[in-house]
Structure formats: C-alpha cells, structure tokens
N, C-alpha and C positions, 0 to 999 in steps of 0.2 A: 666648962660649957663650950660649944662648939657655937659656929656663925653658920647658917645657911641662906640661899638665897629662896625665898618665896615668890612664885606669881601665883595668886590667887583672885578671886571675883569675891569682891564684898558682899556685902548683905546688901548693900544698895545696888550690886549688880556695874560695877566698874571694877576693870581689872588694874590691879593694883600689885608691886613689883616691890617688895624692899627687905633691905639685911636682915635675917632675929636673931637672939642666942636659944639654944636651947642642946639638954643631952643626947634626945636623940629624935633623927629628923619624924620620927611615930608619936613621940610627944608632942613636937611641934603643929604635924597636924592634926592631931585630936583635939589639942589646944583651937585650933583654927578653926576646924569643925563644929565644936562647942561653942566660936564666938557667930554664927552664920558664915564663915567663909568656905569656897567651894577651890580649894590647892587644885592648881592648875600643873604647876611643876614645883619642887622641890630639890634642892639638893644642894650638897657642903659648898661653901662661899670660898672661894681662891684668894688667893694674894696676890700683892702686884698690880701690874697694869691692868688686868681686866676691872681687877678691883675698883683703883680708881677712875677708870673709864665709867662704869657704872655709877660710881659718885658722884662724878663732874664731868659728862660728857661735851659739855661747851668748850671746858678749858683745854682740852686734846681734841686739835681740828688733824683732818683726816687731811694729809695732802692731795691734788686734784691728780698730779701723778701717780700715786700707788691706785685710786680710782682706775685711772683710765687703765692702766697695765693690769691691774688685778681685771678689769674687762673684757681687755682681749684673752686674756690667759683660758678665766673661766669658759672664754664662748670657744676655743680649742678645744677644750675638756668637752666640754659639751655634745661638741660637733663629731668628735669620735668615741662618743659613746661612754663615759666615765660618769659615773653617776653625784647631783651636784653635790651632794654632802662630801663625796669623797673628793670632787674636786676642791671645795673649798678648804677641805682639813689641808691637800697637797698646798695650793695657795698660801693659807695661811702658814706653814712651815717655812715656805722662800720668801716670808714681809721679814723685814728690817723693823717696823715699823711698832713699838709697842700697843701705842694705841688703836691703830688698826687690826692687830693681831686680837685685840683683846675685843673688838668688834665682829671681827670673820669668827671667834669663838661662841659669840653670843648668838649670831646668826644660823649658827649649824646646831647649835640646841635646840634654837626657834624652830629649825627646820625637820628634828626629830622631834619635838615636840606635837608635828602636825600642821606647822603653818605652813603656806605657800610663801617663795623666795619672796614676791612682793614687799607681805607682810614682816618679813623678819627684816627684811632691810629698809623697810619705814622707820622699825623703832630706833634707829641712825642717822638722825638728818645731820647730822655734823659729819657724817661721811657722804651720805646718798640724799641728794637732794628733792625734794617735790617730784620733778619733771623725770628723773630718774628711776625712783618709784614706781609712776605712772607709766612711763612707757617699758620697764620692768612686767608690770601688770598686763600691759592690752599685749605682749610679746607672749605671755603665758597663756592667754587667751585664744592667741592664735597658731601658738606652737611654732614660734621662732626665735624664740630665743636664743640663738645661740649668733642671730643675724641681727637681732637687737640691740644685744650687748658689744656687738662690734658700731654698731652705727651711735651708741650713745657715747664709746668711748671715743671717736673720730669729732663727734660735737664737742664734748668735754675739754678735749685737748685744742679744738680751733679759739673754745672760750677762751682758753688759759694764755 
C-alpha cells in the first residue's frame, strides 16, 4: 500500500487535509466519493521534511530571516517578469532551510492547485504570519505585489 496526501471537502462541507494508505490513488478516491467527500487534490505523500512539516507544523518554526530574504528574492522575480510558481520552485532550491523548503513546496501546489498566493501561504502561520497574509492579499488586489513584498520584508526585519 502506498500513502497519499488528500485535500478534500467533507460531507459537512469543511475542507479537510490528511495522510491515507491506499493501492491506488483511483481507489482512494472512489473510496472518498462513496463516503460524500468532494477530492480536492490528491496525490503520493513524500518523505522527509515536508512530511514532517505537515505533521507538526508548530514544532518547525520558520526563521524571520529566510522570511524576509525569501521576500525580497520573490519580489525581484516578480518584478522582471518570472512567473510566481516558477519563482518560488527557484526559491525554494537556494533555502537551506528543511522546513521551509518543505513549506514553499506546499505553497506552489496550493498555487497550481488554483489558489491565490494569499491563500496558500495562510495555510503557514508558522512561517507567514496574520499581517503577512493580509497585506499579501490587499497587494494582490491592487497589483503590487512585487512592492509589497519588499515593504513587509523591510517591517519584518526592523521587527527582528
């Protein structure tokens, strides 16, 4: 039997994320389909630190360093035109950092998945916090992002 990782919308209509075993991921969601649940994304579970970032994402806290530098980095990218999925896979090749690696991994799924950068880097509060998010958001809004992301990382770092 194989592991994969499930996001799917229960029968109650709450999206709901966790490991299963099963031989193959079409069993798995016929399985799901047949309990009410509506598979959102599917697919084979990794090993390693993503792994455990997903399991215990409290106990791997993100340093406010790699933050603010992954920041700036993205809002370069950005700024001449690389597109952000592609920047953040580059990103995430030059972290050191396992558990953030195993974060920018999660986010770029999110991100082909369909969700907006906001949302995929909510499901992080252990790296990206509230205010982060948030002005994440109103910068996608207004289509500055790339001038956003420099002024949170310039906050971030006066915090620190």
């Amino acid at each position: 039997m194989s592991k994969f990782v499930v996001r799917a919308y229960s029968p109650r209509g709450s999206l709901e994320e966790r490991v299963v075993s099963g031989d193959t991921a079409a069993l798995i969601n016929r399985d799901l389909l047949e309990r009410g649940y509506r598979v959102v994304a599917l697919r084979p579970a990794k090993s390693g630190w993503r792994w455990l970032y997903r399991q215990m994402p409290t106990f791997f806290r993100v340093k406010t360093s790699d933050i603010v530098l992954f920041s700036r980095q993205l809002a370069t990218f950005l700024r001449v035109g690389v597109p952000i999925t592609e920047a953040i896979k580059l990103l995430r090749d030059g972290t050191k950092s396992g558990p953030f690696k195993a974060a920018l991994d999660d986010i770029n799924d999110d991100l082909d998945d369909g969700e907006s950068f906001s949302a995929a880097i909510s499901h992080h509060p252990t790296a990206f916090n509230q205010l982060y998010v948030d002005m994440i958001r109103a910068a996608e809004y207004s289509g500055s992002l790339d001038k956003v992301l420099v002024q949170v990382a310039t906050y971030l770092q006066r915090q620190d």
